[in-house]
C-alpha positions in Angstrom: 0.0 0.0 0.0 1.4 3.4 -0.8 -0.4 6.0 1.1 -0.2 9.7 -0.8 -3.4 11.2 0.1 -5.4 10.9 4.0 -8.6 12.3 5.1 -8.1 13.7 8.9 -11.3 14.3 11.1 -10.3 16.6 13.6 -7.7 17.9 11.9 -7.9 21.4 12.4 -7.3 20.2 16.7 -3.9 20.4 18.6 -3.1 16.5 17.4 -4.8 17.1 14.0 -2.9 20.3 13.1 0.8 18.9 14.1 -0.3 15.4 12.4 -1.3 17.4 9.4 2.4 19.3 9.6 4.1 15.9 9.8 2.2 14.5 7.1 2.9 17.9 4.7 6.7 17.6 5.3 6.5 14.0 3.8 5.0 14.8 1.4 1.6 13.8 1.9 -1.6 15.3 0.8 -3.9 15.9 3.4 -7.7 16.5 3.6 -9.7 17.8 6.4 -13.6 18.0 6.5 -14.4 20.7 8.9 -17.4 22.7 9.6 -15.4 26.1 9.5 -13.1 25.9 7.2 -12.6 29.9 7.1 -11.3 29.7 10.6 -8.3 27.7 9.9 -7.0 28.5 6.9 -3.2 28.6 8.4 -3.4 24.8 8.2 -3.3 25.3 3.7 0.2 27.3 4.1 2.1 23.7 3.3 -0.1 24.1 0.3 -1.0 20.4 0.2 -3.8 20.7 2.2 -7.5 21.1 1.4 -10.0 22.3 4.1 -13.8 21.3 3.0 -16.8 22.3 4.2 -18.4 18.9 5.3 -20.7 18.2 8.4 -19.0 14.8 9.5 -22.6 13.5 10.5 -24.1 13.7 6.9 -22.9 10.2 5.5 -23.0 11.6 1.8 -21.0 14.3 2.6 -18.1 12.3 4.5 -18.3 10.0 1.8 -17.5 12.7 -0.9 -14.1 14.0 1.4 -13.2 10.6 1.7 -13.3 10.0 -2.2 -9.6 9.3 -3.9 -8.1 9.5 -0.2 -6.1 6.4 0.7 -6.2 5.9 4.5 -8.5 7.7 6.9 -7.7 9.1 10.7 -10.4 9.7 13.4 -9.1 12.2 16.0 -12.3 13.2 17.3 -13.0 13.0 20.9 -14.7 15.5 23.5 -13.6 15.3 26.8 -16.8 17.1 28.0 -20.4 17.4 27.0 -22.3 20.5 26.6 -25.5 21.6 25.7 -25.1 22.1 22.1 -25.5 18.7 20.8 -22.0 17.6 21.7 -22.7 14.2 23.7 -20.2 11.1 24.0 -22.3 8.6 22.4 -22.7 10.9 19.5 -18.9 12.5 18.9 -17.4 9.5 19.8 -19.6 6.0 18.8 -21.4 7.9 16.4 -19.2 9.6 14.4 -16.6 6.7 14.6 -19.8 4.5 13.0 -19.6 7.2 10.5 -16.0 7.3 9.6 -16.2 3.6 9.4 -19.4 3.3 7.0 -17.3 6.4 4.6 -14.3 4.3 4.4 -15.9 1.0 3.1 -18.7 3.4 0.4 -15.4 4.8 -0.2 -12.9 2.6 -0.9 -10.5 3.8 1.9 -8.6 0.4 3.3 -6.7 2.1 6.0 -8.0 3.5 9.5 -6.2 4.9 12.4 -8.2 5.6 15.0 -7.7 8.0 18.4 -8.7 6.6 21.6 -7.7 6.6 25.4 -5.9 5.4 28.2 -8.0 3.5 29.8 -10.7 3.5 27.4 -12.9 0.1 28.5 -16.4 -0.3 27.0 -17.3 -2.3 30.0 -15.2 -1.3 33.2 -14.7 2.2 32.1 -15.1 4.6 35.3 -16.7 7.2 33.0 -18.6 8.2 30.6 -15.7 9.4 28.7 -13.9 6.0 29.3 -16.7 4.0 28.3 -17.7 5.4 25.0 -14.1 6.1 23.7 -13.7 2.2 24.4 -16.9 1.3 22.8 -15.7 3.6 19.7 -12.4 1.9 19.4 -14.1 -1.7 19.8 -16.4 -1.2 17.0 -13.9 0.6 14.7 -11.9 -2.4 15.0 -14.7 -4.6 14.4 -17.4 -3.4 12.0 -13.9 -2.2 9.8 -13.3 -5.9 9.1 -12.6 -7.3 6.9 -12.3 -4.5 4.1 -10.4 -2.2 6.5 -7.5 -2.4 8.7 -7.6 -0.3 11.8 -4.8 0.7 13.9 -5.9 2.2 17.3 -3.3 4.6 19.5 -4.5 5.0 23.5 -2.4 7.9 24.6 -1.9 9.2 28.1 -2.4 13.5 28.7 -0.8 14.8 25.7 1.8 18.1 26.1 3.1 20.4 23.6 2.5 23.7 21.8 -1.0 24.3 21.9 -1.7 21.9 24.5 -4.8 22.2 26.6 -3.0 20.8 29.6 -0.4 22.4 30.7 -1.4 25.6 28.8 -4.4 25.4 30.3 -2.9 25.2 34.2 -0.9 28.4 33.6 -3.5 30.0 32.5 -5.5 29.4 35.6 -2.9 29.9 38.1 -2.0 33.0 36.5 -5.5 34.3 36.3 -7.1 33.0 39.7 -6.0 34.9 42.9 -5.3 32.9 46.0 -4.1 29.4 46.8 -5.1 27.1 43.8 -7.7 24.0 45.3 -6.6 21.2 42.9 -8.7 18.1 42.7 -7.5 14.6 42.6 -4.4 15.8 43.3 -2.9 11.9 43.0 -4.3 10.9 40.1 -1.0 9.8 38.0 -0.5 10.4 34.5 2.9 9.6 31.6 2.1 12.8 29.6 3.5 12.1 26.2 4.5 14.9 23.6 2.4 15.3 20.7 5.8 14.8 18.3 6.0 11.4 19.7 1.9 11.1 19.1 2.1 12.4 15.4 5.1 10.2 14.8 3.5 7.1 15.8 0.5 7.9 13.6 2.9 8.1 10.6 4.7 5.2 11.4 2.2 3.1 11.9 0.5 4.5 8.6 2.4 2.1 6.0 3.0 -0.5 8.2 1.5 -4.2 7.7 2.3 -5.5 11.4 0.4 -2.4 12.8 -3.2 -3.6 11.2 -5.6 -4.6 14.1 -3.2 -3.5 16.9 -4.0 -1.0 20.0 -1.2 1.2 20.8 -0.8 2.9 24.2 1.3 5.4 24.2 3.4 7.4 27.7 5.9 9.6 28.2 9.3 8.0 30.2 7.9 9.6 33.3 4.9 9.4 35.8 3.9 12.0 38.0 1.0 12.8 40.0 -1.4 15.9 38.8 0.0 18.0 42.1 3.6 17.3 40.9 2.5 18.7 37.2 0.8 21.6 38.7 3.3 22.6 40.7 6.0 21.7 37.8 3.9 24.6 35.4 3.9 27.0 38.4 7.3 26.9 38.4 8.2 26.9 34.8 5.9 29.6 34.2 7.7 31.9 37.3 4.3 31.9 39.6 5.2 31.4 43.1 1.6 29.6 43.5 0.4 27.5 46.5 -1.7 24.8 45.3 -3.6 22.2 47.9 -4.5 19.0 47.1 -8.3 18.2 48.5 -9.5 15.2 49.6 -12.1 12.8 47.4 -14.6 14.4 49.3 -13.9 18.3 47.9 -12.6 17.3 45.0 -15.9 15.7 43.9 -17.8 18.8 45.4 -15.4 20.6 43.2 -16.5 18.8 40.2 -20.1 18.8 40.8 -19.8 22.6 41.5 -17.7 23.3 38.2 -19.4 21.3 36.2 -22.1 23.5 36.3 -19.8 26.3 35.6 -19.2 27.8 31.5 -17.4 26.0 29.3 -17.0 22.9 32.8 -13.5 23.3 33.7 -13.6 20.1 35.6 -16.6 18.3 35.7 -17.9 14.9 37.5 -17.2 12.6 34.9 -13.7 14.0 34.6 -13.2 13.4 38.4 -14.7 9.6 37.6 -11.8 9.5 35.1 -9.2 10.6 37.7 -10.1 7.6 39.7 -7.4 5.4 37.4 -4.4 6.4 36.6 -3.2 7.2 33.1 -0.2 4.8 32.7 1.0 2.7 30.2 1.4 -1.1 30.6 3.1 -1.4 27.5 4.7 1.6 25.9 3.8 1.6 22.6 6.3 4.1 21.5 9.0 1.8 22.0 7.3 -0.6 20.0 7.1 1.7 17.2 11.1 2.4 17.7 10.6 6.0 19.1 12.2 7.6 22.0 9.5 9.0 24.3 10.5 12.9 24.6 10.1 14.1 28.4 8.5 16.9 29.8 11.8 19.0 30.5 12.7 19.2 27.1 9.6 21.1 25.6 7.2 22.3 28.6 9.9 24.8 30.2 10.1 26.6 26.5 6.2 26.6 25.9 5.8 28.4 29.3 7.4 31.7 30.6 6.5 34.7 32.3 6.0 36.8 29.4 3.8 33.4 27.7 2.0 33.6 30.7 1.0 37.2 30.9 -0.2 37.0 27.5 -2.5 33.9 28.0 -3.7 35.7 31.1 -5.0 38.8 28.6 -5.9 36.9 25.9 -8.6 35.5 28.9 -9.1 38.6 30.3 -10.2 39.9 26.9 -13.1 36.6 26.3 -14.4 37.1 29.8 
């Protein structure tokens, strides 16, 4: 199989826009149906990339992107529901029915598909958990036989545009006061979106990845306290931050998942309750080196990074 041209749902995301970036520089054509294609027009500046208007949920219209594409990728995953639609069964078993329908009308042979840590139809602690293994197990299995699937289960994933780390230094920097973090033991391998993208690529043209589930780690664990503290200092905020018990911290995601735009929410605290760790890195499998924290996080965050996140939020309140 020689793959030259891939569809990417949720390409215009933090994965989907570094995949697409990895795919450009070799030489890869690259198509993303999005429902905004105006608002990400930086993505077309490798100028093999095409940015179509397509409502992911209208078969026809998935179809149609798909068309002359060779493999497929499904990065699509909420971590959150709102009130606009955006539920887990529909983003994530829904849409990956979708995808899976579009390849076969299609032609498309090749699927990677995005899932968790932890992702487990049946044991899952949350709703999150549960539905992103449910989407994985039926990728795999309505795909066959026409279409091999490759699935990657990544741990919190770190790097420029990042909604993790990112996002803490925003809210340290912003809130006043001691910072109340919940679940403050929860332990996670936070693996760099390079290492992500590469996997993806490498497992792209590859025969012995077909029908395998990938979980991919950093080389280090660390509770969510030790991260939190790790961004305060890299981002020069002398910050106190307590850990609460289970008992605030899921008073603190009842109360703030009733908050705009849920910075932490019940289900998320449900997730907490296992830690994101790899029993088999699949990184190593794939012959890369997993990329640790200190070489990327301390550059993405400074004090003058910092104070411009903080007015950039300052300015959408």
């Amino acid at each position: 199989m020689s793959i030259n041209k891939v569809c990417i749902l949720g390409g215009t995301g933090f994965v989907g826009s570094h995949l697409t970036c990895r795919m450009n520089s070799y030489g890869i054509h690259v198509r993303i149906p999005t429902r905004h294609p105006q608002r990400h027009r930086e993505l077309m500046a490798g100028g093999r990339v095409e940015l179509i208007n397509t409502n992911p949920f209208d078969r026809h219209q998935l179809e149609a992107v798909m068309d002359g594409c060779d493999a497929a990728v499904n990065l699509v995953g909420i971590l959150n529901e709102t009130h606009a639609g955006k539920d887990f069964q529909h983003i994530h078993i829904e849409l990956a029915d979708r995808v899976v329908e579009a390849c076969k009308a299609s032609g498309v042979s090749r699927l990677l598909h995005m899932s968790a840590l932890n992702a487990n139809e049946s044991n899952g602690p949350s709703v999150y958990l549960k539905t992103k293994g449910e989407a994985e197990n039926r990728t795999h299995t309505l795909g066959k036989p026409q279409i091999k699937v490759t699935s990657f289960r990544p741990s919190v994933i770190f790097g420029p545009g990042d909604s993790f780390f990112n996002r803490f230094a925003s809210l340290l920097g912003s809130l006043p006061g001691p910072f109340p973090l919940a679940c403050p033991e929860a332990r996670f391998a936070p693996v760099y979106v390079g290492d992500v993208v590469g996997a993806f690529v490498r497992a792209l043209d590859d025969k012995t990845t077909w029908d395998k589930h990938y979980e991919l780690c950093g080389p280090d664990a660390f509770t969510l306290l030790e991260l939190v503290e790790y961004t305060a200092r890299q981002s020069g905020l002398k910050k106190r931050i307590i850990g609460l018990g289970d008992g605030a911290s899921r008073l603190q995601a009842r109360i703030l998942g009733h908050v705009p735009g849920k910075p932490f929410s019940y289900d998320n605290y449900l997730s907490l309750q296992v830690n994101s760790l790899c029993s088999k890195n699949g990184l190593l499998e794939l012959g890369i080196s997993p990329t640790s924290i200190d070489t990327v996080v301390p550059y993405m965050l400074s004090d003058k990074s910092v104070r411009r996140r903080y007015q950039q939020l300052r300015r959408q309140i």
